[in-house]
C-alpha positions as YAML, in Angstrom:
chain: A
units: angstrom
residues:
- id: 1
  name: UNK
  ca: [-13.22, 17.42, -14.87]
- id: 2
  name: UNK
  ca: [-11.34, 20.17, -16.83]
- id: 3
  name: UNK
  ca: [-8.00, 18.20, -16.52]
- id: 4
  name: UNK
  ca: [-7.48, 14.52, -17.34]
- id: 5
  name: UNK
  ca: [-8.26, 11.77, -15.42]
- id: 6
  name: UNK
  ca: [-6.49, 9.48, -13.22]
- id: 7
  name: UNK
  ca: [-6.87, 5.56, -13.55]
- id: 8
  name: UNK
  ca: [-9.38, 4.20, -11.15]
- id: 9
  name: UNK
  ca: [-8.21, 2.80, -7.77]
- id: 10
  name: UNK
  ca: [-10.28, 1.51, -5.07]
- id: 11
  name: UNK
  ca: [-11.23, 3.63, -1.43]
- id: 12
  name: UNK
  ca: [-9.52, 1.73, 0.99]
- id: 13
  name: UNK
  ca: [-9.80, 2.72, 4.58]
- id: 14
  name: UNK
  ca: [-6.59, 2.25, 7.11]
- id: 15
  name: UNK
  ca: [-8.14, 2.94, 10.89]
- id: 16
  name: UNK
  ca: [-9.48, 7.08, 10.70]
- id: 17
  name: UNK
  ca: [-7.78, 7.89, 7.25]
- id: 18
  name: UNK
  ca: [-8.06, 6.79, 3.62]
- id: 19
  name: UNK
  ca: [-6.03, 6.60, 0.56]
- id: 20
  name: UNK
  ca: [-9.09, 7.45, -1.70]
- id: 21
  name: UNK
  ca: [-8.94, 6.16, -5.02]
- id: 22
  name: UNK
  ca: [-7.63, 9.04, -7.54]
- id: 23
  name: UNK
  ca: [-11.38, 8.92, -9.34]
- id: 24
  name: UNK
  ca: [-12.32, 10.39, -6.60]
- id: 25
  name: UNK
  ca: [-10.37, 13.34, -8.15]
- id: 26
  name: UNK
  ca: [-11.38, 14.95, -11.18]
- id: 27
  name: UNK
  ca: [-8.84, 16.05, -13.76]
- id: 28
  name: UNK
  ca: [-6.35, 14.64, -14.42]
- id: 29
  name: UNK
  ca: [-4.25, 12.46, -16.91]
- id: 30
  name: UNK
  ca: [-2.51, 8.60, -15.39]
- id: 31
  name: UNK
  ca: [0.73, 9.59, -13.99]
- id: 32
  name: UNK
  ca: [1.30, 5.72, -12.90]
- id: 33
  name: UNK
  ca: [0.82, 4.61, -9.10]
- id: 34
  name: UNK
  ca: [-0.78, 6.81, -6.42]
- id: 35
  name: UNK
  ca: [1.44, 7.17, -3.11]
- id: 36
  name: UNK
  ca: [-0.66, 6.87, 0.06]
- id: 37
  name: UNK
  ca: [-0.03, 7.99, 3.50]
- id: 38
  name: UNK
  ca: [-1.43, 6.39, 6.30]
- id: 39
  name: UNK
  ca: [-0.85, 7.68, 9.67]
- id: 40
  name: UNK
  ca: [-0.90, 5.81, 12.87]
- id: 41
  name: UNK
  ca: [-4.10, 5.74, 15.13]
- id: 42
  name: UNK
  ca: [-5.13, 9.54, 15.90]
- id: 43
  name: UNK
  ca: [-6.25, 9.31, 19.85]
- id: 44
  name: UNK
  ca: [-6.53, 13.13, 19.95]
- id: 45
  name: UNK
  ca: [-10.59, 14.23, 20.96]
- id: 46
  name: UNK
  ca: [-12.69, 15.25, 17.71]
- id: 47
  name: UNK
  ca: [-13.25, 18.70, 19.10]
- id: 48
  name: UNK
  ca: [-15.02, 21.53, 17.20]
- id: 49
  name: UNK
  ca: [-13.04, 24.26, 15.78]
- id: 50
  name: UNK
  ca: [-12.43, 26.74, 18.34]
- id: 51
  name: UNK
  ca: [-10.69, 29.19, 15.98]
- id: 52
  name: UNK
  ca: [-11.77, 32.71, 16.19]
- id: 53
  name: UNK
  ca: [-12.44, 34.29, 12.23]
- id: 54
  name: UNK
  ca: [-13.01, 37.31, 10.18]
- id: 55
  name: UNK
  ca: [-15.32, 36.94, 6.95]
- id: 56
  name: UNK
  ca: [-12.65, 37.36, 4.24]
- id: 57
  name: UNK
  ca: [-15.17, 36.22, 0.94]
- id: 58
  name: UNK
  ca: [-18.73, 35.14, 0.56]
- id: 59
  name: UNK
  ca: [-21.64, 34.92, -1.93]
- id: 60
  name: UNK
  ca: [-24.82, 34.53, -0.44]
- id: 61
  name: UNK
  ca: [-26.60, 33.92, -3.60]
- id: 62
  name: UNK
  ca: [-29.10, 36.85, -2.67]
- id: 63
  name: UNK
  ca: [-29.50, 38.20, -6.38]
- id: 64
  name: UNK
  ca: [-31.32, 36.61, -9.59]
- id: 65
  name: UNK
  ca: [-28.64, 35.02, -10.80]
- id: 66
  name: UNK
  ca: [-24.64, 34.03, -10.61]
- id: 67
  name: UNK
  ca: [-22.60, 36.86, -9.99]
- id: 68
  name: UNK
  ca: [-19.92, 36.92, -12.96]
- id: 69
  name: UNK
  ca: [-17.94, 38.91, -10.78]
- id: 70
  name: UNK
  ca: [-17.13, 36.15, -8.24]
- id: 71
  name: UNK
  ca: [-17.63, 32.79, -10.36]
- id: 72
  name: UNK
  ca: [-16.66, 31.52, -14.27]
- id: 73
  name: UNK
  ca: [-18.77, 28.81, -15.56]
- id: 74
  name: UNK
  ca: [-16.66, 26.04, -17.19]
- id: 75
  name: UNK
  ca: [-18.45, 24.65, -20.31]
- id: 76
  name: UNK
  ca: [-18.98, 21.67, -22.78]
- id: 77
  name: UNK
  ca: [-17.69, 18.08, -22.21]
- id: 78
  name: UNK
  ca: [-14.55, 18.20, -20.14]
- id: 79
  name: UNK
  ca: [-13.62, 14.65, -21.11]
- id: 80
  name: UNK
  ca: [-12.70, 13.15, -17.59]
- id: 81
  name: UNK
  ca: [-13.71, 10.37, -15.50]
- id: 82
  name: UNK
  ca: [-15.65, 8.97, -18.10]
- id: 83
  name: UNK
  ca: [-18.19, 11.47, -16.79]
- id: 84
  name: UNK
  ca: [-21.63, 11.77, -19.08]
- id: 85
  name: UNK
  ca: [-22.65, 15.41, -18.60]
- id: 86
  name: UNK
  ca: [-22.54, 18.01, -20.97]
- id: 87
  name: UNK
  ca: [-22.00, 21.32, -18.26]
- id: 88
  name: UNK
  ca: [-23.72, 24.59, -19.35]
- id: 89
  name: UNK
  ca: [-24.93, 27.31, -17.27]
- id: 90
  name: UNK
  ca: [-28.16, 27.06, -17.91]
- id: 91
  name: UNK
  ca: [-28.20, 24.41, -15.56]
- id: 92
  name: UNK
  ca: [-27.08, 26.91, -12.67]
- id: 93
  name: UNK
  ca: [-29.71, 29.33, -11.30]
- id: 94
  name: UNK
  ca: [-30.22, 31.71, -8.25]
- id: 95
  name: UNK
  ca: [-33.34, 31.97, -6.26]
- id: 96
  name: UNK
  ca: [-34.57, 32.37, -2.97]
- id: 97
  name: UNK
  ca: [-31.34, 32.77, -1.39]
- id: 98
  name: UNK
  ca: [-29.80, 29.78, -2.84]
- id: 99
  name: UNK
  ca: [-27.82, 28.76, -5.76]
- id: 100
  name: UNK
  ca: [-29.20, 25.53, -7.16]
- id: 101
  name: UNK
  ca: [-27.18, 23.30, -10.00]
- id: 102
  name: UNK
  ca: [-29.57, 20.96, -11.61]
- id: 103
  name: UNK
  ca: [-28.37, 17.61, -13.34]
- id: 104
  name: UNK
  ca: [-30.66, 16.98, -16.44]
- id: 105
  name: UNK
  ca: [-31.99, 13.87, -18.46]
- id: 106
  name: UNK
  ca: [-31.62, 15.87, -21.81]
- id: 107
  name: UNK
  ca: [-28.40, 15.33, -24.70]
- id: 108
  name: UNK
  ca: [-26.41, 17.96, -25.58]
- id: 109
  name: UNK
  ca: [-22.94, 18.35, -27.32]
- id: 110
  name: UNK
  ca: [-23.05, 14.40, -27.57]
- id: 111
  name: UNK
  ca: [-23.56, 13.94, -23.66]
- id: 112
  name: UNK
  ca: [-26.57, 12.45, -22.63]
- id: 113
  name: UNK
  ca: [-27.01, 14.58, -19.44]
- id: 114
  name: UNK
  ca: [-26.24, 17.80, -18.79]
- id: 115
  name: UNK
  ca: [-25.27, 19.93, -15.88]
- id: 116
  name: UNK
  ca: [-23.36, 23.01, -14.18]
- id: 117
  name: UNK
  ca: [-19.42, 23.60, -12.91]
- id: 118
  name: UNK
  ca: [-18.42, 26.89, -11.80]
- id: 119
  name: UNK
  ca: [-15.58, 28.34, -10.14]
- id: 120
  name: UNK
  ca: [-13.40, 31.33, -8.68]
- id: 121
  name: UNK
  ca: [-10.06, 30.95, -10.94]
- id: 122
  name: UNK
  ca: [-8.90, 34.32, -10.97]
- id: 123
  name: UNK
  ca: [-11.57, 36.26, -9.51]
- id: 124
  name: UNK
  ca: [-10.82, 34.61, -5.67]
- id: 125
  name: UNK
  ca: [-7.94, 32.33, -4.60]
- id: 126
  name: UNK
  ca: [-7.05, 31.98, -0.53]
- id: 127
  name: UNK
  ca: [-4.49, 30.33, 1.10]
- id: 128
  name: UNK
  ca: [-5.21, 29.25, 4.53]
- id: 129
  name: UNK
  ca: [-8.24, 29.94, 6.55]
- id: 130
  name: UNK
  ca: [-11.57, 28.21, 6.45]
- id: 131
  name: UNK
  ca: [-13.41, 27.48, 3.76]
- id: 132
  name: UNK
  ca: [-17.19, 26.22, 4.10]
- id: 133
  name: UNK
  ca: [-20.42, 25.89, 2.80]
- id: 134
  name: UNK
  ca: [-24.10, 25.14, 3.20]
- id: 135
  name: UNK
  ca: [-25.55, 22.16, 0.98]
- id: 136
  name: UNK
  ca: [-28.40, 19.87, 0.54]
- id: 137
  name: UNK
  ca: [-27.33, 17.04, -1.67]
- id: 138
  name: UNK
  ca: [-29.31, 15.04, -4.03]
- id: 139
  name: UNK
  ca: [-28.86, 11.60, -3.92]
- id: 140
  name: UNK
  ca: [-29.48, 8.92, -6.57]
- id: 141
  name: UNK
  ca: [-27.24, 6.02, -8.69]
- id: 142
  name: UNK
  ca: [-24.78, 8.07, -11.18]
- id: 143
  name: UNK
  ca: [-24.65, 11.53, -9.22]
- id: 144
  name: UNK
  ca: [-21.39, 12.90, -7.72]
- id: 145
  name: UNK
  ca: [-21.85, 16.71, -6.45]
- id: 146
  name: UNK
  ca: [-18.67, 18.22, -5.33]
- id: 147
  name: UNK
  ca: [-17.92, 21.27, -3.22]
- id: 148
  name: UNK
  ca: [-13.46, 21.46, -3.96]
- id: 149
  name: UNK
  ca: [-10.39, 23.79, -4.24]
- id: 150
  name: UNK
  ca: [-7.69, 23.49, -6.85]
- id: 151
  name: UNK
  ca: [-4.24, 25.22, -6.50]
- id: 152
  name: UNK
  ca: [-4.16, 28.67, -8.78]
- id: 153
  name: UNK
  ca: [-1.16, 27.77, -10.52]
- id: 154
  name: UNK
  ca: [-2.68, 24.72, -12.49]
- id: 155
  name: UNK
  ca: [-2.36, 26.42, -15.70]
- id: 156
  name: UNK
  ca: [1.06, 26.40, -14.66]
- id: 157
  name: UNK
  ca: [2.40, 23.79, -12.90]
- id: 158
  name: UNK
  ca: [-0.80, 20.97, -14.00]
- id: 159
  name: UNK
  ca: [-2.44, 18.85, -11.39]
- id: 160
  name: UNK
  ca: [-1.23, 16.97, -9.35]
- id: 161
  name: UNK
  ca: [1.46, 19.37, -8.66]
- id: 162
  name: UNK
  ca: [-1.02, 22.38, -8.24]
- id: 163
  name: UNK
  ca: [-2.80, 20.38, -5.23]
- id: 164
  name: UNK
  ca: [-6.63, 19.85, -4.80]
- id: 165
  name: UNK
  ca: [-8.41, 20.13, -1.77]
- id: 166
  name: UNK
  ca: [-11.89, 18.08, -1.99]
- id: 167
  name: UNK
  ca: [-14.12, 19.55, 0.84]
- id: 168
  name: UNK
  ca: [-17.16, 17.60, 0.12]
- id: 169
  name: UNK
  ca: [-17.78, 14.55, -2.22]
- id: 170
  name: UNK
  ca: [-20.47, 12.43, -2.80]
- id: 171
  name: UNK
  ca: [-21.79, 9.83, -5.03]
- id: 172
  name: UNK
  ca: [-24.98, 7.49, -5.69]
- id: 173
  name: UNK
  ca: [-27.39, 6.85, -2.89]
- id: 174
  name: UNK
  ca: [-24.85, 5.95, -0.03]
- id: 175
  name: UNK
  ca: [-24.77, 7.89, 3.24]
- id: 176
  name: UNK
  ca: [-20.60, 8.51, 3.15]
- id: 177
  name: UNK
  ca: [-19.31, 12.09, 2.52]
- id: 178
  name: UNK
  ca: [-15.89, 11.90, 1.33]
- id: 179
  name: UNK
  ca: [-12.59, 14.89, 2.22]
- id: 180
  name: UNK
  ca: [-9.50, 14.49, 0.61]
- id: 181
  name: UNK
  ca: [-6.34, 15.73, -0.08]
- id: 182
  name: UNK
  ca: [-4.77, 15.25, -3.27]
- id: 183
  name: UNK
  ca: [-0.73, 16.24, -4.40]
- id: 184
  name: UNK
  ca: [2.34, 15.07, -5.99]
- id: 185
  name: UNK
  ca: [5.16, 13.24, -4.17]
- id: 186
  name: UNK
  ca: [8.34, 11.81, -5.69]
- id: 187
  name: UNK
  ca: [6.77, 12.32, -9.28]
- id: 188
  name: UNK
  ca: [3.52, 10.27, -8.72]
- id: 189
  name: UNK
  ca: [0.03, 11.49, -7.55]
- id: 190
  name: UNK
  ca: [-0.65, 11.10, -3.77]
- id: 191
  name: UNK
  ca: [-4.13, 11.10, -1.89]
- id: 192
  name: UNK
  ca: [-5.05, 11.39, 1.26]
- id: 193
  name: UNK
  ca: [-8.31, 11.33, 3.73]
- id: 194
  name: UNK
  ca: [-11.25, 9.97, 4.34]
- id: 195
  name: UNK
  ca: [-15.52, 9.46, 5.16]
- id: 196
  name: UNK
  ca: [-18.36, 10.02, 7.37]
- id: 197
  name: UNK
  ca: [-21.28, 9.21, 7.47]
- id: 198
  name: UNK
  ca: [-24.16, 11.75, 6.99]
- id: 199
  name: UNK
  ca: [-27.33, 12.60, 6.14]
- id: 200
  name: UNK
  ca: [-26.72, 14.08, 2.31]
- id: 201
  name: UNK
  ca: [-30.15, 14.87, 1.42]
- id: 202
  name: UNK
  ca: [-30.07, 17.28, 4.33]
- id: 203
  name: UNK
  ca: [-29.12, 20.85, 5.00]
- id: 204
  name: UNK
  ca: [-25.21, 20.18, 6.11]
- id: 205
  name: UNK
  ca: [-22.02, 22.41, 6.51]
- id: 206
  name: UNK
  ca: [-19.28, 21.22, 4.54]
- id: 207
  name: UNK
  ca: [-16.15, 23.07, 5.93]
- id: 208
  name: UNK
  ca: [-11.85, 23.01, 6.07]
- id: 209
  name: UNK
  ca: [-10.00, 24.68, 8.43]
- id: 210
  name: UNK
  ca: [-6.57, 25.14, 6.62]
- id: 211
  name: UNK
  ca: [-3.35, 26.97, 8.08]
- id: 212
  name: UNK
  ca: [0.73, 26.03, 8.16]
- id: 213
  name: UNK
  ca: [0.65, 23.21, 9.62]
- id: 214
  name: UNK
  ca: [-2.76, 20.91, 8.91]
- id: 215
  name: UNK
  ca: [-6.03, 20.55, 6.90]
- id: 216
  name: UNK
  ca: [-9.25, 19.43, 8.82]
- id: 217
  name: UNK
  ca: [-12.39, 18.78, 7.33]
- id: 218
  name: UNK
  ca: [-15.64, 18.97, 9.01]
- id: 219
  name: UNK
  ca: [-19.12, 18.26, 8.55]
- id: 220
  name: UNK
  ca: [-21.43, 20.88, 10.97]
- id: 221
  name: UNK
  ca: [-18.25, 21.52, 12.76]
- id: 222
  name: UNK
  ca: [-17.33, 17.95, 13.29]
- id: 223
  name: UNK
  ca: [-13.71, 17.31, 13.04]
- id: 224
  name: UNK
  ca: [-13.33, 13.69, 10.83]
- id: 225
  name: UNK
  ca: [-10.00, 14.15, 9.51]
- id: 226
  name: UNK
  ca: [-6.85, 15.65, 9.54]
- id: 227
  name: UNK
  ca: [-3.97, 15.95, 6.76]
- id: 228
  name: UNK
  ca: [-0.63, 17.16, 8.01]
- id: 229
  name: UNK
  ca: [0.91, 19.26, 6.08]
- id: 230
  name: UNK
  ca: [3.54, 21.00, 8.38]
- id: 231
  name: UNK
  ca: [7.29, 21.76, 6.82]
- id: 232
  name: UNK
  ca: [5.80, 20.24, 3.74]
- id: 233
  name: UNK
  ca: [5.56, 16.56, 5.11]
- id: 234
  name: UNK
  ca: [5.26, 14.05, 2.08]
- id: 235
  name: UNK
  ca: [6.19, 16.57, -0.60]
- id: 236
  name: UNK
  ca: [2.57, 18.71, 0.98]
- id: 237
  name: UNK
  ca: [4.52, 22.26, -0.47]
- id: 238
  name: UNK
  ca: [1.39, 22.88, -2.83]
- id: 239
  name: UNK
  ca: [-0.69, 23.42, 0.43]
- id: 240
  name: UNK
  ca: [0.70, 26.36, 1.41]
- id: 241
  name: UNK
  ca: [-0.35, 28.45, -2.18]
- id: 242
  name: UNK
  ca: [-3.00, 30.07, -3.26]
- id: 243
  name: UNK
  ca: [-6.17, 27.98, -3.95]
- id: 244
  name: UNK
  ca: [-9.57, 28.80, -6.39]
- id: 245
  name: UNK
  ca: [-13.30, 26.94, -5.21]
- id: 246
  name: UNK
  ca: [-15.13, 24.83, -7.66]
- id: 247
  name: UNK
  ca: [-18.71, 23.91, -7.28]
- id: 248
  name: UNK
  ca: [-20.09, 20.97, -9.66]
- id: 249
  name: UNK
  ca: [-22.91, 18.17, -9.90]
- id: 250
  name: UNK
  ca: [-20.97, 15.55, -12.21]
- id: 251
  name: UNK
  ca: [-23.60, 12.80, -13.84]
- id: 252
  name: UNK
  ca: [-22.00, 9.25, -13.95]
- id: 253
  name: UNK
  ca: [-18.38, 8.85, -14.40]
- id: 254
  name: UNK
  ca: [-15.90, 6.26, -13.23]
- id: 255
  name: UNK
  ca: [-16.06, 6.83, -9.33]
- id: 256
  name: UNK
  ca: [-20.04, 6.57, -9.19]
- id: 257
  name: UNK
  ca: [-20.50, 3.95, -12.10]
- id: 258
  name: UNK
  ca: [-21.77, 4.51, -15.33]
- id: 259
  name: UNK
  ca: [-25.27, 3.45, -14.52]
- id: 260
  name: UNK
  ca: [-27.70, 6.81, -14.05]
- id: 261
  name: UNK
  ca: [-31.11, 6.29, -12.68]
- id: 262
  name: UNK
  ca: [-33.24, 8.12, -14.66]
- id: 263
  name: UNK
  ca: [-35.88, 8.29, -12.09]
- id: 264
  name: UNK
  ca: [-33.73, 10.77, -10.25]
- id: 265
  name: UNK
  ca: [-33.76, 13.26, -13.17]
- id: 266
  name: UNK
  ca: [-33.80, 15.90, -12.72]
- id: 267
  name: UNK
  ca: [-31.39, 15.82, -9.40]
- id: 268
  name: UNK
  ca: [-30.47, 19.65, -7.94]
- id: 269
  name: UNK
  ca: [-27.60, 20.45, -5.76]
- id: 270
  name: UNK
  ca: [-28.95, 23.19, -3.26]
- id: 271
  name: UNK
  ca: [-26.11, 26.02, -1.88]
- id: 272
  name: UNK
  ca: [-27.53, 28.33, 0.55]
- id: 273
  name: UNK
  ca: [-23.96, 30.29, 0.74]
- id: 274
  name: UNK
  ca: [-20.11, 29.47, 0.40]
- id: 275
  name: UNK
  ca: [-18.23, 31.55, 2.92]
- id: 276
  name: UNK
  ca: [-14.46, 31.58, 3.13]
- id: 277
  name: UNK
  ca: [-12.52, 33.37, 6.57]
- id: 278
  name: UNK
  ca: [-9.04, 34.14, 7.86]
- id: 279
  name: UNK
  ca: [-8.11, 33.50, 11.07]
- id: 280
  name: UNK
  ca: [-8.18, 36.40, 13.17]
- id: 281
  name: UNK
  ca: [-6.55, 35.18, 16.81]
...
C-alpha cells in the first residue's frame, strides 16, 4: 500500500502458527529474506478473552459521511503489491449505521479499478488494549479487504521497523481469515501468525487483544493465535509503541493474483463500527 512492497513468499503453516508470506503485508520495499518464528505446539485452551475494558475510541459510523476528524483518506495509486486500484474517497460512504468501501470496475489515474483506504495517522494511535471491529466481507477472485495497524513512527523509522499489526485479511473466494504480525529482526523483515477458517461474507468481529507481553487475535472472541512479544522476544520492541488503524479493500495485487472477476464488481466491504479499549482490571 502506501509503502513499498515486499517480494512474494508463500503462507506456509508450522502446527497453530504461520510465517505468512510478506505480500500478505502491504508497503513495503524487498529488504532480502523474511525471518520466521515458529513456536512449539501451543496446548494452552482457546479461551475467550476474559479481560475487563473501558471504551477508549470508537466511530460508529452514525453520521452521513466519514468523520475527517477521526480518519485521512489516502489517495491515487500507491504503487505496491502490484495492486490495480486507483483509491479515492468517493469510493467510501456512510449510511445506515455503517461505513461501506466499495471496489469498482471503472479506470482512473491509469488503474483499472478503483477503491477506498483510510486511516487514523495522527488523529488516533494506541498502544496496547483491544482493538476490534464489525465486518461483512465481500468475497470474489482479485479482492483483499483489510482491517490493520501500522506503528506511528513510519514516517520515521519506515516499515518494517515501525511494526504492522494485520487484524483481519482476506483474499479471493476462500473461507481463511488471515492475523499477522509483521517487524524487523537482525536487519530483515519478520512475520508471524496465522488462519481460520470463517464465514467472510458474514457479519464477524475481527479483534486483538494487545498488552506487554502478547498479541491475540480473535474472530467473535475466538482466540486463534498468539504472538509473544514479552521483553521484546525476536527483536518484537516496535510492539510496545504507539500504533494508527487502516481500513482498505485492495483490488488484485500479488497476494490475491492478478486475475479480477469482473462479475463481482462492484464488491463492498461493510463496517458496522471499529471500537478500540484499554484494559481497565
Amino acid at each position: 500500500m502506501r509503502r513499498k512492497i515486499l517480494a512474494q513468499l508463500k503462507i506456509a503453516v508450522v502446527i497453530l502458527m504461520v510465517a505468512f508470506a510478506l505480500t500478505s503485508c502491504k508497503k513495503v520495499q524487498d529488504t532480502g529474506n523474511i525471518k520466521t518464528y515458529v513456536p512449539p505446539p501451543d496446548t494452552t485452551p482457546k479461551i475467550t478473552d476474559t479481560t475487563k475494558y473501558t471504551l477508549l475510541w470508537s466511530d460508529e459510523f452514525n453520521g452521513t459521511s466519514v468523520d475527517a476528524t477521526k480518519w485521512n483518506f489516502e489517495t491515487g495509486n500507491l504503487n505496491v503489491n502490484q495492486e490495480e486500484e486507483y483509491y479515492q474517497a468517493a469510493n467510501a460512504t456512510v449510511a445506515n449505521g455503517m461505513l461501506s468501501i466499495t471496489a469498482k470496475n471503472e479506470s482512473q489515474g491509469g488503474q483499472p479499478y478503483t477503491s477506498a483506504r483510510m486511516n487514523t495517522q495522527n488523529k488516533f494511535s494506541v498502544t496496547y488494549g483491544k482493538i476490534e471491529a464489525r465486518i461483512k466481507l465481500p468475497v470474489g477472485a482479485g479482492l483483499w479487504p483489510a482491517f490493520w495497524m501500522l506503528g506511528s513512527d513510519i514516517s520515521i523509522v519506515s516499515w518494517p521497523v515501525c511494526g504492522e499489526i494485520d487484524i483481519m485479511e482476506h483474499i479471493n473466494s476462500d473461507s481463511l481469515i488471515y492475523g499477522t504480525m509483521h517487524w524487523a529482526s537482525g536487519g530483515q523483515a519478520a512475520s508471524y501468525g496465522l488462519n481460520i477458517a470463517s464465514t467472510p461474507s458474514q457479519w464477524h468481529i475481527y479483534s486483538v487483544t494487545w498488552d506487554t507481553n502478547s498479541i491475540k487475535w480473535y474472530v467473535d472472541n475466538n482466540l486463534y493465535v498468539t504472538g509473544n512479544i514479552a521483553n521484546n522476544i525476536n527483536s518484537t520492541d516496535a510492539f510496545h509503541n504507539s500504533f494508527f488503524i487502516i481500513l482498505n479493500l485492495a483490488v488484485g495485487g500479488s497476494w490475491p493474483g492478478a486475475y479480477v472477476d469482473p462479475s463481482k464488481l462492484p464488491a463492498t466491504m461493510l463496517v458496522d463500527y471499529v471500537r478500540v479499549y484499554q484494559a481497565s482490571n
